[in-house]
N, C-alpha and C positions, 0 to 999 in steps of 0.2 A: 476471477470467477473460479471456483473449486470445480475441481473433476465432478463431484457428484452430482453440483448444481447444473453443471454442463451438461451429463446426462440424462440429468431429469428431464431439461429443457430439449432433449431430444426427442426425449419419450414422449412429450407433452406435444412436439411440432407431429411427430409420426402421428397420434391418435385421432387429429385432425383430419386427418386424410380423407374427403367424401367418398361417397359409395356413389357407384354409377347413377346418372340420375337419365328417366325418360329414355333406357334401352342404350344408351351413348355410354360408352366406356370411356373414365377419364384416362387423362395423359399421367403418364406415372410423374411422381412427384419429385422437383428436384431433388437431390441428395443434400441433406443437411451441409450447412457449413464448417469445417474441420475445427476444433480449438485455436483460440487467439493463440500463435507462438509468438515468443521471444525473438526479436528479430537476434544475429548469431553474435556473440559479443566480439566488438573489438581486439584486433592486438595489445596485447599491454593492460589489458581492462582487468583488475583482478579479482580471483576467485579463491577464496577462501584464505586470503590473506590474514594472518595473524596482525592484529592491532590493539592498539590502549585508546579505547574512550576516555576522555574527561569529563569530568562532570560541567555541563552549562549552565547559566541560569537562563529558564524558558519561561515565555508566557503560554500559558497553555488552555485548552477547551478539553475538559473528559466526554466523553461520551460512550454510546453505542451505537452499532450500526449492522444491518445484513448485508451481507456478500453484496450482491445484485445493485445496492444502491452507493457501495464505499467509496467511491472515487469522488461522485459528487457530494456526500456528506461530508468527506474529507475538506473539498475544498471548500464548502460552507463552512467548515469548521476556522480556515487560515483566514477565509476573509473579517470574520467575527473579532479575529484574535489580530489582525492587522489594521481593522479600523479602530481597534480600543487602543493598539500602539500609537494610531496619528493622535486621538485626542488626547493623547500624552507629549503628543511633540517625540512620540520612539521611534526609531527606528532597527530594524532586525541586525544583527551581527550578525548571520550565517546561514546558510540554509535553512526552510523549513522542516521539521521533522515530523513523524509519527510514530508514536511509542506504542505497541500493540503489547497491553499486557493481560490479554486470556481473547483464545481464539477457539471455533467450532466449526461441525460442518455450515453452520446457517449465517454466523454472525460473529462480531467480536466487539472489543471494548481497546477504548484508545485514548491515547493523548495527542492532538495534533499542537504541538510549539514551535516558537518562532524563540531561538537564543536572540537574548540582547543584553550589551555591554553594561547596563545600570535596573535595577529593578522598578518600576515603575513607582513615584512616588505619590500618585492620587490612587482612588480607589480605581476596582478594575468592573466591569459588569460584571453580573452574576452569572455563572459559569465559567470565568474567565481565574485563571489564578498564577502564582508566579511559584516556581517550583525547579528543581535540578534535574537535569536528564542523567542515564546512563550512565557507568564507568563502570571501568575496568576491561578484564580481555575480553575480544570478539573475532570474530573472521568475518572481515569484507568481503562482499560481492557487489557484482555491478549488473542492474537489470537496463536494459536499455529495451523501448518502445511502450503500449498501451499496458492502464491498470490492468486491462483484463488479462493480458497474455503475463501474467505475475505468477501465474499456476507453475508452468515453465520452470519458471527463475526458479521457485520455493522446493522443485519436485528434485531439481538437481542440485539445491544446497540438503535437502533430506539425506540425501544421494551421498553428498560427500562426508556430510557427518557420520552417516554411519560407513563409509568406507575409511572413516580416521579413526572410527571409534568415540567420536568427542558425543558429549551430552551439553547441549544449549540448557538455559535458565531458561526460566518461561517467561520471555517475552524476546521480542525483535524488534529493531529499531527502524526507521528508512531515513533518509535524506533525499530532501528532492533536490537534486542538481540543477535541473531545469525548472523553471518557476511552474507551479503546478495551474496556476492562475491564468498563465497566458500562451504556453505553452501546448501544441497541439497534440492530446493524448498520444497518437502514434510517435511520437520523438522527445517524449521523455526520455528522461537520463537522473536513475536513481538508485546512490548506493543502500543497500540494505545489509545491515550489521547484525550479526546473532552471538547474545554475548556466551558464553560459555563456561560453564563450571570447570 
């Protein structure tokens, strides 16, 4: 969830607030709840590690999506693209990913692909396509816990680029480490790559 969306939805909870009803003063209203954080990253987890993407070959789903709904459109997205893998007899070589290439305050536009070893050789549903991810340099980071608390993560790779000076290309990668399907929001475990001119 972006900051702005964050405090819209503040503004939004605050406005709600009743006006005394029948001469009874209400009870003042609990205090909003703070921003999902980033739980604090691991020993050893790293941060802004220089690395060489390869290129994969992906099955993938384009689409769009707003902030507020991306977690779950994401994973409708993987389920789409892994039940067109079974009725291929495929199966994934590698984590799933998502290619994010144009982002807003509201919404953004994505690739969610599953890399696999052979490209599929019947047709694939419609929206569904087979295509290469990423390459070249990037710097690693590792988000650990819920979509939403991803604000965090993205505020302190902001953070770091411009404390390195580097200029990202315009898009970012993720890998979910943890299956994003079964896996309980709070304990995900996902490298996100931002590749770099």
């Amino acid at each position: 969830m972006s900051v702005a969306r964050l405090a819209a939805l503040v503004l939004i909870v605050t406005s709600f607030i009743a006006a005394p009803q029948d001469g009874f003063a209400q009870p003042a209203p609990a205090p909003a709840p703070p921003p999902a954080q980033a739980p604090a990253p691991k020993p050893g987890d790293p941060f802004g590690e220089e690395v060489t993407l390869a290129a994969k070959t992906i099955v993938y789903s384009k689409g769009s999506a707003n902030w507020d709904s991306a977690f779950d459109t994401l994973v409708d997205s993987f389920k789409k693209i892994y039940d067109a893998l079974d009725k291929q007899g495929l199966k994934g070589s590698g984590p799933p990913m998502t290619i994010y290439t144009a982002t807003d305050d509201t919404g953004f536009e994505y690739q969610a692909g599953v890399p696999v070893a052979a490209e599929p050789k019947g047709p694939l549903p419609e929206g569904i396509a087979t295509g290469k991810s990423p390459e070249g340099r990037a710097l690693k980071f590792i988000h650990r816990g819920s979509y939403d608390a991803m604000d965090s993560t993205y505020e302190a790779i902001t953070n770091h680029l411009d404390e390195k000076r580097l200029e990202a290309r315009d898009l970012f990668v993720e890998y979910y480490v943890t299956d994003p399907l079964t896996t309980p929001e709070d304990n995900l475990v996902i490298e996100v790559y931002v590749p770099v001119k």
